[in-house]
gemmi code that builds the backbone of each chain (N, CA, C; Angstrom):
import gemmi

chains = {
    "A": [
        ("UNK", (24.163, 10.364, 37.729), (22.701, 10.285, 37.636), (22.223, 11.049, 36.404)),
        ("UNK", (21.522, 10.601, 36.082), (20.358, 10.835, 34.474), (19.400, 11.875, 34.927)),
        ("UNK", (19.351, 13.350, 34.225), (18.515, 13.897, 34.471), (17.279, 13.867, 33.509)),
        ("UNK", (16.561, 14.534, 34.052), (14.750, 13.801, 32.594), (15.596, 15.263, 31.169)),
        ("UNK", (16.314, 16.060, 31.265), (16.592, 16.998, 30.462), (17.552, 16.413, 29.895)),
        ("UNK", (18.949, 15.585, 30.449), (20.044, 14.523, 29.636), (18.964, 13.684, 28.940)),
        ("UNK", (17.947, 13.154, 29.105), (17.011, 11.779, 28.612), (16.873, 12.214, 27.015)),
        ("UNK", (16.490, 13.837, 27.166), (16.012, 14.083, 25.720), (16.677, 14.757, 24.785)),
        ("UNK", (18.060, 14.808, 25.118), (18.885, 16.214, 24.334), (20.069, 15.107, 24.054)),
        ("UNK", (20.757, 15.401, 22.906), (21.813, 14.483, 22.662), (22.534, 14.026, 23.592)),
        ("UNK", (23.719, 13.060, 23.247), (25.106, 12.819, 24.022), (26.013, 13.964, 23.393)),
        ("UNK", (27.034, 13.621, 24.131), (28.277, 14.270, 23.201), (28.888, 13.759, 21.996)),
        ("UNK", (28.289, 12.080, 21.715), (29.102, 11.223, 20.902), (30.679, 11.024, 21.299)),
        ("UNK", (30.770, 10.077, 20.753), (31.549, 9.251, 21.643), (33.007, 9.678, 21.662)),
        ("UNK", (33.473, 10.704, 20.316), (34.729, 11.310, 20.001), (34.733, 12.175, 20.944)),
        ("UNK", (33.730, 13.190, 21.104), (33.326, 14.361, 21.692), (33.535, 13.835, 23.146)),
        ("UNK", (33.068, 13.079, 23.778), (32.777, 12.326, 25.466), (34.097, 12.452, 25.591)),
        ("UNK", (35.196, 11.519, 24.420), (36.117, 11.114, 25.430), (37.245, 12.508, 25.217)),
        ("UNK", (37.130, 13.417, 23.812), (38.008, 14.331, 24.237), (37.637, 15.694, 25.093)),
        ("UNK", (36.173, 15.867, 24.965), (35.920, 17.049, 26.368), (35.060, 16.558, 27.235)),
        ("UNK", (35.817, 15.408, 27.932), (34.930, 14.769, 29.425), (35.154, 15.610, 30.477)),
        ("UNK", (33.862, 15.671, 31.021), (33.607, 16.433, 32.061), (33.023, 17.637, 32.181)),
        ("UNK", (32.700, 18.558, 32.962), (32.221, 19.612, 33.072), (30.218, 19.856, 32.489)),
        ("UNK", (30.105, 21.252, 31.960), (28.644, 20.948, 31.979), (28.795, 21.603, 30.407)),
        ("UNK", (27.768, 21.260, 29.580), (27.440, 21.472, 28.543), (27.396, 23.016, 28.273)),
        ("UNK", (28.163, 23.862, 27.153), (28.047, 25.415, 27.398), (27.230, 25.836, 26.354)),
        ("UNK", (26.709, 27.327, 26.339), (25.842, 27.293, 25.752), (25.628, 27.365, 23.917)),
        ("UNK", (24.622, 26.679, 23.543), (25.536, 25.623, 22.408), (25.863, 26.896, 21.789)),
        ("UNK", (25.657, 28.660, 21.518), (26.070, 29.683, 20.653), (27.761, 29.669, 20.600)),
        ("UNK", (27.910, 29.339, 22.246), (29.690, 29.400, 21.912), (30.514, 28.458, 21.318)),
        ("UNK", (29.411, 27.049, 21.543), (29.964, 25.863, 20.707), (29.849, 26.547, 19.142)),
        ("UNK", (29.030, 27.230, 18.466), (28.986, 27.309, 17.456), (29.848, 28.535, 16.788)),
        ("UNK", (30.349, 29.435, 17.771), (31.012, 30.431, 17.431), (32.741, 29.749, 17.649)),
        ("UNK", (32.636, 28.960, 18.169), (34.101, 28.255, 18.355), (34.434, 27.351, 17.248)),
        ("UNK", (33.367, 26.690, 16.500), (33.453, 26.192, 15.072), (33.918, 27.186, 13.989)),
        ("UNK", (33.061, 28.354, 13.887), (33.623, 29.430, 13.369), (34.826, 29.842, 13.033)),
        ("UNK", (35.455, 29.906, 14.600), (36.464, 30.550, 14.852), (37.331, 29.335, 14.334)),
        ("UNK", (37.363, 28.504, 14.208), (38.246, 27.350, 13.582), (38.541, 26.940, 12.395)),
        ("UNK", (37.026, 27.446, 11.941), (37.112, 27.668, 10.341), (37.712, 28.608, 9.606)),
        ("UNK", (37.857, 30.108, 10.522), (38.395, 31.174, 9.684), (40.156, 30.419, 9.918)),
        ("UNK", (40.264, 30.106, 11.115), (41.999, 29.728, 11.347), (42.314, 28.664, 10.088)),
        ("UNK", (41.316, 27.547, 9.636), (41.346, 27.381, 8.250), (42.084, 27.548, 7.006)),
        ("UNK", (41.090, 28.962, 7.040), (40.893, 29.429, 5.933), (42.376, 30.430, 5.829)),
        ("UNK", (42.281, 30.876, 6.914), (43.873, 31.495, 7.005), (44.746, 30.636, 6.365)),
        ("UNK", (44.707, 29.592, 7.058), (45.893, 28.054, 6.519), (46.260, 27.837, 5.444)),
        ("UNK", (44.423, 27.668, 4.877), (44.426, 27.320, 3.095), (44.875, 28.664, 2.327)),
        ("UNK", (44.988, 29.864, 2.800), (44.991, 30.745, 2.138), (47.159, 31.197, 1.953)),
        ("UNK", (47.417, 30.685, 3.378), (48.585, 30.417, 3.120), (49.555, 29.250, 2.071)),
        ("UNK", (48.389, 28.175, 2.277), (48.961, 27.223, 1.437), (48.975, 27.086, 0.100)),
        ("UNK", (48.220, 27.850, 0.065), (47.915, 28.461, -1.763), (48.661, 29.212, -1.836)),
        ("UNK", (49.151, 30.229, -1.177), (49.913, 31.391, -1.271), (51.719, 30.839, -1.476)),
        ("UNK", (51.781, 29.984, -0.679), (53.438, 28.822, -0.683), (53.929, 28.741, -1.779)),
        ("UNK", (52.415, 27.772, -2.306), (52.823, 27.433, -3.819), (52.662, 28.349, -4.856)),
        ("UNK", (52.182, 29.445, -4.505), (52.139, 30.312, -5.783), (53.211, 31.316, -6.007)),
        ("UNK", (54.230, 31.297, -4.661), (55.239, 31.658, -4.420), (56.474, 31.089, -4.815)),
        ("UNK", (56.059, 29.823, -5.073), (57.123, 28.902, -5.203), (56.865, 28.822, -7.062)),
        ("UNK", (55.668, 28.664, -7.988), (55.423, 28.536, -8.815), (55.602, 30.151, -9.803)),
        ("UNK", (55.509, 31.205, -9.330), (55.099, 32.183, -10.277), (56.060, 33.097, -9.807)),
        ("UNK", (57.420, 33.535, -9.084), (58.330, 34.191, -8.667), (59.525, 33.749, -9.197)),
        ("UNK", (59.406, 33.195, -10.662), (60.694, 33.034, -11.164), (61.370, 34.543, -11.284)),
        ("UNK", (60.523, 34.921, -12.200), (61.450, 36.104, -12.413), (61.949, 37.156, -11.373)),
        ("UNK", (61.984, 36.666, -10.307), (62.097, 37.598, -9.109), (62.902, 36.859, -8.049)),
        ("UNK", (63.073, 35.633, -8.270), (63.845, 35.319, -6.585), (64.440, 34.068, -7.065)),
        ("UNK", (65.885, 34.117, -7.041), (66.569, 32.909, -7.747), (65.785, 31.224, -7.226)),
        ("UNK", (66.041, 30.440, -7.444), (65.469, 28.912, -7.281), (65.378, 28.565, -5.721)),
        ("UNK", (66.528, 28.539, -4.843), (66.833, 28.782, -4.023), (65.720, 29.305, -3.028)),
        ("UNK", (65.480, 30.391, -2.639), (64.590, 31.440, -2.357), (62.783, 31.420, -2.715)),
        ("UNK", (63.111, 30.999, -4.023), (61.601, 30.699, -4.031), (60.939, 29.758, -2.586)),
        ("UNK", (61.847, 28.215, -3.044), (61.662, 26.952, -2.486), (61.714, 27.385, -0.941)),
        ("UNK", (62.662, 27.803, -0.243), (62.425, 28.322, 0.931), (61.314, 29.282, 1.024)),
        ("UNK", (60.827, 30.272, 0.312), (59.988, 31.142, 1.011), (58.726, 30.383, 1.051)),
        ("UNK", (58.604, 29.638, -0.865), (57.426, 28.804, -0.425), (57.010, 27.662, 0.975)),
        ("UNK", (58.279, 26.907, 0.818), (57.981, 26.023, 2.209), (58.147, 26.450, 3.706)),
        ("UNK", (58.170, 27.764, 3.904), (58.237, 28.624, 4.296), (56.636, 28.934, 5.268)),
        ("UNK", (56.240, 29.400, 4.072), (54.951, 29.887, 4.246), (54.252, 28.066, 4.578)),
        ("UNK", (54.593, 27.347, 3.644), (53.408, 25.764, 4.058), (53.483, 25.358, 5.019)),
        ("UNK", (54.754, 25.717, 5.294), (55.354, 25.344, 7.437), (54.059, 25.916, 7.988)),
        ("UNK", (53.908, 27.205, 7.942), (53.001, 27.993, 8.770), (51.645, 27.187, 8.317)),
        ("UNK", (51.533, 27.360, 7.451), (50.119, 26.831, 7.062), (49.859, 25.176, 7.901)),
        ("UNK", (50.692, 24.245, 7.772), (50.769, 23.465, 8.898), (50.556, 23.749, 9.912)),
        ("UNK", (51.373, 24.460, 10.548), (51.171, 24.825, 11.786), (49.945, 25.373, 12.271)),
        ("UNK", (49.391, 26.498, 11.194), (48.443, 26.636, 11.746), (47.170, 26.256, 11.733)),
        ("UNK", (47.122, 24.784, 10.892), (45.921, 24.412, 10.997), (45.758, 23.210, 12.269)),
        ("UNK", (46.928, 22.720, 12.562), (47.027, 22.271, 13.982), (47.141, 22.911, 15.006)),
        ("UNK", (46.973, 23.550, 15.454), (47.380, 24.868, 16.126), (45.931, 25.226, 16.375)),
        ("UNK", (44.924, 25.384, 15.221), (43.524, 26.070, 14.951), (42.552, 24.682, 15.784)),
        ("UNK", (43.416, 23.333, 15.472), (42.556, 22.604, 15.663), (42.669, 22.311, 17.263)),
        ("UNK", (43.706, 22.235, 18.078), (43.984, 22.079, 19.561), (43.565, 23.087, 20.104)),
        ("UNK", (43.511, 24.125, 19.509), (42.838, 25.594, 20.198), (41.782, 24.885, 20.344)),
        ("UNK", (41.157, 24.392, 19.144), (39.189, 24.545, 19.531), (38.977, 23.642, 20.510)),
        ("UNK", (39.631, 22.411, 20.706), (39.497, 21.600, 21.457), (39.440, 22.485, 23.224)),
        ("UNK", (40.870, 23.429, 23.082), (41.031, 24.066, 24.371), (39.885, 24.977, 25.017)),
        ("UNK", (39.626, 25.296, 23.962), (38.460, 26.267, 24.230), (37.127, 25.724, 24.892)),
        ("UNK", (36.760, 24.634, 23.945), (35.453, 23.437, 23.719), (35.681, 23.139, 25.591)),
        ("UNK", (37.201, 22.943, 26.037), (37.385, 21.926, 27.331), (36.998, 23.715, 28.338)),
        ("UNK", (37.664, 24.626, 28.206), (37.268, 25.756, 28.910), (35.881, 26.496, 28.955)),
        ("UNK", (35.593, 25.751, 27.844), (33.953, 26.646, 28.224), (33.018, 25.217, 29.035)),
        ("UNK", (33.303, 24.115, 29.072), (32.545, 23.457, 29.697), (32.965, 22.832, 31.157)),
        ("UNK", (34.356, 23.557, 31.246), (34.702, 23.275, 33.149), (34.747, 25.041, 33.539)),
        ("UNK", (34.477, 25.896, 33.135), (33.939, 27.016, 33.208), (35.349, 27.621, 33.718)),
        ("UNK", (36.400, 27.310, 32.542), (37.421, 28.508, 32.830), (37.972, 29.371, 31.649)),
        ("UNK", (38.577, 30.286, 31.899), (38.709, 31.260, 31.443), (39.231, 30.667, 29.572)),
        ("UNK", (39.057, 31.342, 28.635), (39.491, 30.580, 27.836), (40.835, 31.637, 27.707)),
        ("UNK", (41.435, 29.880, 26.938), (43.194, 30.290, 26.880), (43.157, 31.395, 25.822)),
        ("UNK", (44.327, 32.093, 25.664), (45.091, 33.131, 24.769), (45.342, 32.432, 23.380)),
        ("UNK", (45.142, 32.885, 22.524), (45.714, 32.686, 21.236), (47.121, 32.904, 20.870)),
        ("UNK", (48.085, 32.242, 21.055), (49.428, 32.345, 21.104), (49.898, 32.749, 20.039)),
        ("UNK", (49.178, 32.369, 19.178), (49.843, 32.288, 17.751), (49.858, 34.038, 17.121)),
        ("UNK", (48.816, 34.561, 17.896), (48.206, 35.745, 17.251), (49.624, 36.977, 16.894)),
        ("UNK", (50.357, 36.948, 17.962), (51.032, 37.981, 18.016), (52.277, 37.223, 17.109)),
        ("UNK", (52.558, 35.898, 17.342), (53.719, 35.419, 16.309), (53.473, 35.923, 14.836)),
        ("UNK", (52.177, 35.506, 14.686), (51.273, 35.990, 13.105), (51.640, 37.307, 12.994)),
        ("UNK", (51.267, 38.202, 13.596), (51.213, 39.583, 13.736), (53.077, 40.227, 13.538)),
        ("UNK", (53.427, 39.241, 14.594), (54.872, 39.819, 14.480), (55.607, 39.417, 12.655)),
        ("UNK", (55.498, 38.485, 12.751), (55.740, 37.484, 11.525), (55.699, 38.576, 10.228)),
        ("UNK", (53.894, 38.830, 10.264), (53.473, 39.467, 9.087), (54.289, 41.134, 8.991)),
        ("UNK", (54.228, 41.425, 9.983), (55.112, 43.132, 9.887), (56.354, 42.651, 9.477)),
        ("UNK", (56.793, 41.570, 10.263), (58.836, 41.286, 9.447), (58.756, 41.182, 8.059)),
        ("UNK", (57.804, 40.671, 7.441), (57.588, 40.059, 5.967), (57.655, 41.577, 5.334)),
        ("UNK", (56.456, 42.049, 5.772), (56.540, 43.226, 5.090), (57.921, 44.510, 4.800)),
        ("UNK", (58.024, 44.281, 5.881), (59.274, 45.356, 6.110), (60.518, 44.844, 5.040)),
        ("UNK", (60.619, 43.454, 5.239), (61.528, 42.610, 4.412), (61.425, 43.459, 3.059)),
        ("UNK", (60.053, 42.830, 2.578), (59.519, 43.511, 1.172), (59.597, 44.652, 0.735)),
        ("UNK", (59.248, 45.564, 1.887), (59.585, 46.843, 1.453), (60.875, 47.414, 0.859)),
        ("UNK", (61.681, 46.849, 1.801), (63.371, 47.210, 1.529), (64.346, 46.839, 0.566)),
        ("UNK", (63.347, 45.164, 0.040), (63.669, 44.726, -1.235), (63.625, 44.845, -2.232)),
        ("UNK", (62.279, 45.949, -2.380), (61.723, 46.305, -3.840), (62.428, 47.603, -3.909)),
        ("UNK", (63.152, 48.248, -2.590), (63.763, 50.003, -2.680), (64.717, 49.528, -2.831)),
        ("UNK", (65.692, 48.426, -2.660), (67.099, 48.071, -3.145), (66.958, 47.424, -4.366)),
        ("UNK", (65.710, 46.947, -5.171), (66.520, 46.110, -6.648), (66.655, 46.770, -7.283)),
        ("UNK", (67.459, 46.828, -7.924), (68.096, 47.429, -9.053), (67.311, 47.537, -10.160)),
        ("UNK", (66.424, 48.786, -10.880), (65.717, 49.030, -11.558), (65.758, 47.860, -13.233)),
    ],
    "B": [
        ("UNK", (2.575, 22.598, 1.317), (3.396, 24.120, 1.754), (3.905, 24.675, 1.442)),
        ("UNK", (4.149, 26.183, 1.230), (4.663, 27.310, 0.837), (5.686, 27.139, 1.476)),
        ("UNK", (6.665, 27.979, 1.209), (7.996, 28.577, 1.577), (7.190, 29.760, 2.750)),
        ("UNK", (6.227, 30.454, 2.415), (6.144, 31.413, 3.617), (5.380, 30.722, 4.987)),
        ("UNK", (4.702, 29.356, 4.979), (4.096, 28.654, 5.987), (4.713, 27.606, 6.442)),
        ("UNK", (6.309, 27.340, 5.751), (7.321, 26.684, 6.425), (7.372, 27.130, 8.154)),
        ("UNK", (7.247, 26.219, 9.063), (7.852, 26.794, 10.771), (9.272, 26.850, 10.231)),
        ("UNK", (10.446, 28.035, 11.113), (11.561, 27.933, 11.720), (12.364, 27.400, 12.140)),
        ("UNK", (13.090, 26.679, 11.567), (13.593, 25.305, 12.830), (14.600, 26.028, 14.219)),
        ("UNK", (14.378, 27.189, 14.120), (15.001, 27.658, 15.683), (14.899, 29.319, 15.617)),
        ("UNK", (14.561, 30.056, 16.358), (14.256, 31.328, 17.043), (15.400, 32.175, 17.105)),
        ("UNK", (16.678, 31.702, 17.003), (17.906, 32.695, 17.237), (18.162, 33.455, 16.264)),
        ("UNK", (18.133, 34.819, 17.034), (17.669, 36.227, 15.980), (19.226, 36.472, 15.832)),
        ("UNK", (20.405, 35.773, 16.553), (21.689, 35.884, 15.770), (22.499, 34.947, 14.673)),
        ("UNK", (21.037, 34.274, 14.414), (21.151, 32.926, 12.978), (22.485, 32.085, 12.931)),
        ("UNK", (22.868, 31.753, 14.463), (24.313, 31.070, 14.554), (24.165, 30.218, 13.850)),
        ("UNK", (23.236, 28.868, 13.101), (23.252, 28.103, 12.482), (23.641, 28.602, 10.636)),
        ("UNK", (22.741, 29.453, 10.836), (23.335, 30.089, 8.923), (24.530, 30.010, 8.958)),
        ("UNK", (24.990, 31.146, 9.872), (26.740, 31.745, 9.977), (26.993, 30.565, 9.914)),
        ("UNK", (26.992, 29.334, 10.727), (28.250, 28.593, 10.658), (28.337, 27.995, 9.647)),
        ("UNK", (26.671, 27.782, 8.814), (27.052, 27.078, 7.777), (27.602, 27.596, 6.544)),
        ("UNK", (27.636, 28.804, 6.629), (28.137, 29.692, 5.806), (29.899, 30.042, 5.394)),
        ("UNK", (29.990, 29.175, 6.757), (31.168, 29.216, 7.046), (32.061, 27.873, 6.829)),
        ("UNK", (31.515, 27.406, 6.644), (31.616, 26.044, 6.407), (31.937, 26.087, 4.959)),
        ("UNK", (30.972, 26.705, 4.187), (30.809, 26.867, 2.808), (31.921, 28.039, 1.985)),
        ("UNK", (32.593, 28.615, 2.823), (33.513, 29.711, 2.559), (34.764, 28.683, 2.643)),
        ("UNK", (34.798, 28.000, 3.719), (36.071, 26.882, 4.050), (36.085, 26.333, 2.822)),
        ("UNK", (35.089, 25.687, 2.363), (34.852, 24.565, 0.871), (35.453, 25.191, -0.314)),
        ("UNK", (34.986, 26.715, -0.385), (35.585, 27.196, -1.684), (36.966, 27.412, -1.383)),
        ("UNK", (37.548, 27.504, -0.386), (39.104, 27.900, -0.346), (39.941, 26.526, -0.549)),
        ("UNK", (39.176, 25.228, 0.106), (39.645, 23.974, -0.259), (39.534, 23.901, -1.726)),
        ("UNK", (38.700, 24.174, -2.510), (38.937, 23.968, -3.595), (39.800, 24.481, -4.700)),
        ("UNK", (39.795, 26.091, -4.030), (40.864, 26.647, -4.627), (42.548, 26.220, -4.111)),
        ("UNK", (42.317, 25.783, -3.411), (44.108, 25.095, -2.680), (44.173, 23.796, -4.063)),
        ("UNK", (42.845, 23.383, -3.736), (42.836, 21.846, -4.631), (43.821, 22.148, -5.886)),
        ("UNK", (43.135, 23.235, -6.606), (43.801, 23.287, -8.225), (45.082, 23.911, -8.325)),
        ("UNK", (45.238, 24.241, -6.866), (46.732, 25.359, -7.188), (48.044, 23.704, -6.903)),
        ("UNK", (47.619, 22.668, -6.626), (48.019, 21.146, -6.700), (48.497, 20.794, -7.900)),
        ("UNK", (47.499, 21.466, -9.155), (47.911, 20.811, -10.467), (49.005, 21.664, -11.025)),
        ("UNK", (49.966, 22.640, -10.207), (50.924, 23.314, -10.506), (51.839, 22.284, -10.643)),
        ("UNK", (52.250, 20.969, -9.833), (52.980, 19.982, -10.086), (52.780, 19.222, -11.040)),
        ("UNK", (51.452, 19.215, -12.469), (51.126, 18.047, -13.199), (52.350, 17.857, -14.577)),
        ("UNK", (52.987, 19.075, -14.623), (53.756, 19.090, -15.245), (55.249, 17.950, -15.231)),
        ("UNK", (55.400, 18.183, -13.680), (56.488, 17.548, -13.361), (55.883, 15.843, -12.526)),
        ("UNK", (54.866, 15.917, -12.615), (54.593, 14.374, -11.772), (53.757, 13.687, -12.531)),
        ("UNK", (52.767, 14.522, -13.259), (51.936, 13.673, -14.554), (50.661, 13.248, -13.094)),
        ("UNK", (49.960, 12.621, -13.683), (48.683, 12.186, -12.693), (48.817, 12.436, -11.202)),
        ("UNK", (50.518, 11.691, -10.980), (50.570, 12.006, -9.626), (49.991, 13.172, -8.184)),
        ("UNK", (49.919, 14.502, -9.525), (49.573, 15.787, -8.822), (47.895, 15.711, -8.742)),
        ("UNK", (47.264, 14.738, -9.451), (46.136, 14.439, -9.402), (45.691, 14.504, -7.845)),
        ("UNK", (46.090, 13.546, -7.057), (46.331, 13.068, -5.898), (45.513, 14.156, -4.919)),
        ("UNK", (46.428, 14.781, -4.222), (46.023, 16.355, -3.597), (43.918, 16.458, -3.850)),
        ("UNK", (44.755, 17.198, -5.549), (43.508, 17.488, -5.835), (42.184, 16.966, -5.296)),
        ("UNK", (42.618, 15.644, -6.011), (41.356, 15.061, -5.557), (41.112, 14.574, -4.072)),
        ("UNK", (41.802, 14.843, -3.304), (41.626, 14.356, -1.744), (41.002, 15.758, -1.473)),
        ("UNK", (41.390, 16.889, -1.816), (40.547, 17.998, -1.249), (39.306, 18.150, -2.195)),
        ("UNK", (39.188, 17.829, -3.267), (37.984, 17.371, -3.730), (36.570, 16.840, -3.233)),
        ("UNK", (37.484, 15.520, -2.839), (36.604, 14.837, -2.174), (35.981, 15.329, -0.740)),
        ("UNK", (36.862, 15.974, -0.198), (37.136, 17.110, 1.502), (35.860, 17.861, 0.741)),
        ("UNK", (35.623, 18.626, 0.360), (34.767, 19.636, -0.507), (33.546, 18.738, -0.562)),
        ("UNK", (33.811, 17.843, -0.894), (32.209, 17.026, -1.690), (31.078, 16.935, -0.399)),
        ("UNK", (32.397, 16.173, 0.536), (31.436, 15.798, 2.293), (31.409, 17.052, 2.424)),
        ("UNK", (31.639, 17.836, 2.690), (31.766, 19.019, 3.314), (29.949, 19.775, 2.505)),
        ("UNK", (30.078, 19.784, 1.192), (28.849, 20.200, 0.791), (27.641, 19.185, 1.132)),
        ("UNK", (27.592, 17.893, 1.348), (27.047, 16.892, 1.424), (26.410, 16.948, 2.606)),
        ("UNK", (27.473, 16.958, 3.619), (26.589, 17.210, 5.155), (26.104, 18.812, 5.546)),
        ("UNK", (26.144, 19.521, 5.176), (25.732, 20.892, 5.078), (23.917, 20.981, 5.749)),
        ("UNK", (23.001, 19.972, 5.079), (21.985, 19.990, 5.291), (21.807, 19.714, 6.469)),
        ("UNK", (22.514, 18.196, 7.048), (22.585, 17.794, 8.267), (22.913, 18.545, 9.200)),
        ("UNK", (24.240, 18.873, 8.621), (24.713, 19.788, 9.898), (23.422, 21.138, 10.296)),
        ("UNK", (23.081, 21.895, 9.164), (22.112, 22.839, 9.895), (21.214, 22.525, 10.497)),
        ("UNK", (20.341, 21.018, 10.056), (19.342, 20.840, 10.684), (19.642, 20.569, 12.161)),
        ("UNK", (20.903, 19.806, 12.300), (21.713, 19.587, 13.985), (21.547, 20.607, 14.922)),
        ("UNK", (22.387, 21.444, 14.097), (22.761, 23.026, 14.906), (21.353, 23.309, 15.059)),
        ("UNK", (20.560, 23.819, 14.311), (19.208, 24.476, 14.359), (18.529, 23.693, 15.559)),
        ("UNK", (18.556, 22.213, 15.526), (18.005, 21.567, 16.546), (18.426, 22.128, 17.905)),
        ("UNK", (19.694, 22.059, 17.867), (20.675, 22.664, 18.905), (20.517, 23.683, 19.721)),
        ("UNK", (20.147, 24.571, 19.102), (19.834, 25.742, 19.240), (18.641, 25.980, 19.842)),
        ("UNK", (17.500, 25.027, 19.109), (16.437, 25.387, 19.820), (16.271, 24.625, 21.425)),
        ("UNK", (16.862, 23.643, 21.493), (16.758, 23.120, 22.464), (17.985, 23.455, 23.746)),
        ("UNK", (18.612, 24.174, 23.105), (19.651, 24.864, 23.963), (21.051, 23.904, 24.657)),
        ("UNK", (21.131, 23.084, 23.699), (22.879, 22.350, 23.357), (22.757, 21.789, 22.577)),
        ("UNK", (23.984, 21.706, 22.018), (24.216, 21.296, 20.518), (25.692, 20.335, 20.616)),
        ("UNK", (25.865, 19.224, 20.020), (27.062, 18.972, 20.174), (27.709, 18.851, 19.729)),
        ("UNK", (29.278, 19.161, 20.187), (30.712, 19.804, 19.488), (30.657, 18.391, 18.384)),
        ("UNK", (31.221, 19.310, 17.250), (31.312, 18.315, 16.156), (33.277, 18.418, 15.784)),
        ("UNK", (33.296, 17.217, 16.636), (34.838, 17.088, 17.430), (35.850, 16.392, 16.065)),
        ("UNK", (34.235, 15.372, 15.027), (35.049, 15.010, 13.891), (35.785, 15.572, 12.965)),
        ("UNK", (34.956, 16.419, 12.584), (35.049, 17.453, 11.977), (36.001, 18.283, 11.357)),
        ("UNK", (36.133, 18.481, 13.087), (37.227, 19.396, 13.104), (38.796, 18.983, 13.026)),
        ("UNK", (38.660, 17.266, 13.626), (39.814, 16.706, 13.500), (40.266, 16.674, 12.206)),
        ("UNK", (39.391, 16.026, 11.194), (39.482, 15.313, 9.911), (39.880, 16.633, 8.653)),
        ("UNK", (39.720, 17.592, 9.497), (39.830, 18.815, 8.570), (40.973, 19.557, 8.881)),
        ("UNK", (41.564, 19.147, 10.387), (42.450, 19.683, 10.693), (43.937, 18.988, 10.121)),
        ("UNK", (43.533, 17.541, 10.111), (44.555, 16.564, 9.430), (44.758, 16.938, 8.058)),
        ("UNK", (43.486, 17.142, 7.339), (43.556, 17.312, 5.767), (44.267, 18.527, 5.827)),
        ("UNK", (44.203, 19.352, 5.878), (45.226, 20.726, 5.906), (46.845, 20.685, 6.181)),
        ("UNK", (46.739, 19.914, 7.053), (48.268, 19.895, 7.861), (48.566, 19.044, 6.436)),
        ("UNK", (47.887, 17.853, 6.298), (48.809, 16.645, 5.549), (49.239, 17.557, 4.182)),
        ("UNK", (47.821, 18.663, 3.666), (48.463, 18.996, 1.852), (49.420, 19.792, 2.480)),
        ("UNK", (49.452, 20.658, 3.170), (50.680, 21.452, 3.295), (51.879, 20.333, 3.657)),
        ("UNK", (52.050, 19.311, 4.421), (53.380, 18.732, 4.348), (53.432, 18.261, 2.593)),
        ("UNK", (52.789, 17.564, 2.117), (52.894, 17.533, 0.614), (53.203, 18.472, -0.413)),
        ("UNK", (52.680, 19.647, 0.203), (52.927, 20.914, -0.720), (54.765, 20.777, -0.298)),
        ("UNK", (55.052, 20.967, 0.716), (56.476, 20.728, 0.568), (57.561, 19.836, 0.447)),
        ("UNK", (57.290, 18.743, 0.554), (57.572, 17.837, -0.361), (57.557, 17.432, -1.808)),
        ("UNK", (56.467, 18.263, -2.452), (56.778, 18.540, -3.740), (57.377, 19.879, -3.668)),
        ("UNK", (57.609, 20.793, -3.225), (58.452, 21.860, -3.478), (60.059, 21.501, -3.454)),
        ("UNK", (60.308, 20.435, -2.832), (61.524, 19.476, -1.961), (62.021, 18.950, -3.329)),
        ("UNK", (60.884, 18.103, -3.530), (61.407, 16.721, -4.523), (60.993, 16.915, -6.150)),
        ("UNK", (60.755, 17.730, -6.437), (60.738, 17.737, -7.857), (61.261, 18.580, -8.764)),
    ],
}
model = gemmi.Model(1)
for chain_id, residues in chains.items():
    chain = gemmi.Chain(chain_id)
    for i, (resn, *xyz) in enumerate(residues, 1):
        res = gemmi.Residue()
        res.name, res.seqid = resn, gemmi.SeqId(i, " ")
        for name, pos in zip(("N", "CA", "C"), xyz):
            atom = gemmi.Atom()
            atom.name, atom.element = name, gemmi.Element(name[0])
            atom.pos, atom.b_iso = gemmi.Position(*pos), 0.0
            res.add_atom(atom)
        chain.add_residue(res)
    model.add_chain(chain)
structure = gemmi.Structure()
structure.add_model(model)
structure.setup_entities()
């Protein structure tokens, strides 16, 4: 049934209907903070994917051919990943805030987290072992 | 009309519509900067590396293009208290990302 308040306020459109059917409309700030939040996961992405290739392009003098190519595609893996990853989240979220459950965990966060300390540590130990 | 006797198009004193579009607009400049770090291959592919570029180019162009729309949406949204998920969006942006990064390694692969 059609309420006189559905009569005057959008649909979901028709992408929107069929991937978060059901539940009740949430309030649109979290719809808009969940865009947000999708954009910075983004920007993370792009910032990795720039980072791949600049790894792969400007580390000659530092990491035989080999090594570059892996660390760069390396890093674009992630950057893949995490812009799919950024994008099924929002969806998950979009479906949890409008059947009113809890929203899911960010899985990725602590892989990132773990990820980024291994990198570093890597780095650290590499620049105290090369040979002056 | 003035700029100071313009109405508001929505009341929310936490300006979720700016932010997002702001955010939107932070996304655009990082697409663009991914765009040119593309022509690192023009050396070895000639126009080919064009390609990229200009697909996130073009990603950038809509992206500045609907900007107006989109705030006036959200703002609508807002005032009327739902707004709706912009599900395209997010897909079409989520694809464009994934796809340059598989390309980014594929030219790291093949050339």
């Amino acid at each position: 049934m059609t309420s006189p308040e559905d009569a005057v306020t959008p649909s979901r459109g028709r992408l929107a209907s069929r991937l978060l059917a059901g539940g009740r409309e949430p309030d649109p700030r979290f719809t808009l903070a969940n865009e947000r939040t999708f954009l910075a996961w983004i920007r993370t992405s792009l910032a990795l994917l720039a980072g791949g290739i600049a790894v792969e392009a400007f580390t000659g003098s530092v990491f035989d051919p080999l090594t570059r190519k892996v660390a760069g595609s390396g890093l674009l893996l992630i950057a893949a990943l995490l812009a799919t990853t950024a994008g099924f989240r929002w969806m998950r979220v979009e479906r949890a805030m409008r059947q009113g459950r809890p929203l899911p965990l960010p899985l990725l966060v602590p892989v990132l987290a773990t990820g980024g300390a291994v990198v570093a540590v890597v780095l650290f130990v590499f620049i105290l072992m090369r040979p002056a | 009309m003035t700029l100071f006797s313009a109405t508001a198009l929505h009341q929310d004193p936490g300006l979720q519509p700016e932010r997002t579009v702001m955010s939107w607009d932070r996304s655009l400049l990082a697409l663009i900067v991914t765009a040119a770090m593309f022509l690192r291959w023009y050396g070895a592919v000639g126009p080919l590396a064009l390609a990229p570029a200009l697909l996130s180019a073009v990603a950038a162009l809509v992206i500045h293009w609907t900007q107006r729309h989109r705030y006036g949406t959200q703002s609508a949204g807002i005032a009327r208290e739902r707004v709706r998920a912009d599900a395209w969006a997010v897909l079409w942006l989520m694809t464009l990302v994934t796809v340059l990064a598989v390309l980014g390694i594929g030219a790291i692969w093949w050339t």
